[in-house]
C-alpha positions in Angstrom: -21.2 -63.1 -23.6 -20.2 -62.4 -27.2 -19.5 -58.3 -27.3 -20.2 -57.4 -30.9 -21.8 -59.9 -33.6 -22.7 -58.7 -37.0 -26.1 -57.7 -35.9 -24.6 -55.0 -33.1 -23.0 -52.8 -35.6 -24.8 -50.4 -38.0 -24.7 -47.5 -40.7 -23.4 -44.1 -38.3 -22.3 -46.2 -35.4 -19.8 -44.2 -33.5 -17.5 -46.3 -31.3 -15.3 -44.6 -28.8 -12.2 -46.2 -28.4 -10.4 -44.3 -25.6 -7.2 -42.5 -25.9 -3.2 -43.8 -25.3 -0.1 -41.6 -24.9 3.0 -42.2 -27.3 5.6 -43.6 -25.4 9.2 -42.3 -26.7 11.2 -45.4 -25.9 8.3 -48.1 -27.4 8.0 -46.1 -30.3 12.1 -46.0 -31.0 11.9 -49.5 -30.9 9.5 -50.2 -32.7 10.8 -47.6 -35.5 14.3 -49.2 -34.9 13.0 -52.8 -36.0 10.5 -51.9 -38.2 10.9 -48.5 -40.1 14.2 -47.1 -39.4 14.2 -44.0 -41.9 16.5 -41.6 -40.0 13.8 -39.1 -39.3 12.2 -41.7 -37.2 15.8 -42.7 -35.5 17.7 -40.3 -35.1 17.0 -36.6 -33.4 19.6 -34.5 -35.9 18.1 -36.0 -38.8 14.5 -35.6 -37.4 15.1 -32.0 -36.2 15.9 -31.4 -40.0 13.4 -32.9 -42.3 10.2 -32.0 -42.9 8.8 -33.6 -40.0 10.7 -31.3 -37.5 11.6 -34.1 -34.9 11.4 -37.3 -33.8 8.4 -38.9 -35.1 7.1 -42.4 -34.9 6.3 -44.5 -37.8 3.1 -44.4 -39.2 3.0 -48.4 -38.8 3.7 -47.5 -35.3 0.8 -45.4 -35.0 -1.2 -48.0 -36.7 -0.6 -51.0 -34.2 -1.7 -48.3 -31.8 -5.2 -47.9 -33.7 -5.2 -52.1 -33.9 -4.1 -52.2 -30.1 -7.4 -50.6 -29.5 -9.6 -51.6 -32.1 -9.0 -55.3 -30.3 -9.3 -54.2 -26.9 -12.9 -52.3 -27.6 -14.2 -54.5 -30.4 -12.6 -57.5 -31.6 -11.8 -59.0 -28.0 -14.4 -61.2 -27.1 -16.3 -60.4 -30.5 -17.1 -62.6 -33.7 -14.6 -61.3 -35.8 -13.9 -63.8 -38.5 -10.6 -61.4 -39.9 -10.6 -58.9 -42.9 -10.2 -59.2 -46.4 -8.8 -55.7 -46.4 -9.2 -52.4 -46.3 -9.4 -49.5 -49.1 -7.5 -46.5 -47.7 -4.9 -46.0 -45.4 -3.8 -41.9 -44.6 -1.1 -40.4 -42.8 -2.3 -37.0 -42.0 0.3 -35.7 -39.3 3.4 -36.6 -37.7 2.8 -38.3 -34.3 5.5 -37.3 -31.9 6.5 -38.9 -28.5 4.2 -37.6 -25.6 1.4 -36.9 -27.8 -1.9 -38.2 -26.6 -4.2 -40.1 -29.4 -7.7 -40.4 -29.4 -8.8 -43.7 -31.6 -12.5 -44.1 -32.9 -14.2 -45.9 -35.3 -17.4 -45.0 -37.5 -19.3 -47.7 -39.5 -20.0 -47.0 -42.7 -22.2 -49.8 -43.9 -23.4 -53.2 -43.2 -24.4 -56.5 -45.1 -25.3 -59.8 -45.0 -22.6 -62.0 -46.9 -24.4 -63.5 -50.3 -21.9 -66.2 -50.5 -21.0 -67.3 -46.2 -23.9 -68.1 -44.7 -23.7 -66.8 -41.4 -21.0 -63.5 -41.7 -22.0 -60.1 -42.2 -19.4 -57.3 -43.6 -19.0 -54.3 -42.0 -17.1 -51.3 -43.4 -15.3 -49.2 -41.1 -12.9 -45.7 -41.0 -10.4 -45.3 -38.0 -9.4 -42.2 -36.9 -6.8 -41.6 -34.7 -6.5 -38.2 -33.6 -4.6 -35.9 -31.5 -6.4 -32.6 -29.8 -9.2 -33.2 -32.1 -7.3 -33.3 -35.6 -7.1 -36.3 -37.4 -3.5 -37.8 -37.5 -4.5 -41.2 -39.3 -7.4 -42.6 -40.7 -8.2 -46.2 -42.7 -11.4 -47.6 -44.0 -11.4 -51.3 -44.3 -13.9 -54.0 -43.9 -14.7 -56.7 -40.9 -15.4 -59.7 -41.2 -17.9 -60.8 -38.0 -20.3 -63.9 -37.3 -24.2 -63.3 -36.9 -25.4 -63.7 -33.8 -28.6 -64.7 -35.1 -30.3 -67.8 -36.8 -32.1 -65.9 -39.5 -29.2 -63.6 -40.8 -27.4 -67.6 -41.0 
């Protein structure tokens, strides 16, 4: 059974997408491979930028959000991809140990004029830690109708 089509998802939809702790060693790695700006490397160099200390990359903090944006929504969904999204923010550093809450909130929904059969539905993602926003993006799903008449 399909989780979310098109037609599950509407304007002021909140959807809960449970909570994940940073995990110091994944996020080095992924900061060594990916984004290796010494404040996200190295402790000295952390400990004295503006960050104050060891902080993952916000494309680390992202594939977090996308980690559980597929595991609530897209798994087992209709999701035909993304053409993109409009706004990305980094609000606060996210440091090892810190717990983050992810969510999503749909904005709008439409029937595609030009696909037959594909709806487009505009979302923001928060990530957040003790309730404060750390990251949020607004971008747009594609996802199949479930039903003959939105076809």
């Amino acid at each position: 059974m399909t989780r979310f089509a098109f037609e599950d998802f509407s304007a002021g939809q909140h959807i809960d997408m449970g909570t994940v702790v940073v995990d110091r060693d994944e996020m080095l790695e992924f900061n060594r491979r990916f984004d290796p700006q010494p404040f996200h490397v190295d402790e000295v160099a952390a400990r004295e930028s503006l960050l104050g200390g060891l902080c993952a990359s916000g494309w680390y903090t992202c594939s977090l959000f996308m980690r559980a944006y597929v595991d609530t929504v897209l798994a087992d969904s209709t999701s035909q991809g993304s053409p993109g999204g409009r706004e990305l923010r980094w609000l606060a550093p996210v440091f090892p140990g810190d717990e983050l809450h992810f969510a999503t909130d749909i904005l709008a929904t439409r029937v595609s004029s030009s696909r037959p059969g594909l709806g487009l539905v505009e979302i923001t993602g928060t990530a957040s830690r003790a309730g404060s926003p750390v990251l949020t993006l607004t971008f747009t799903g594609f996802f199949g109708t479930r039903s003959p008449s939105s076809r």
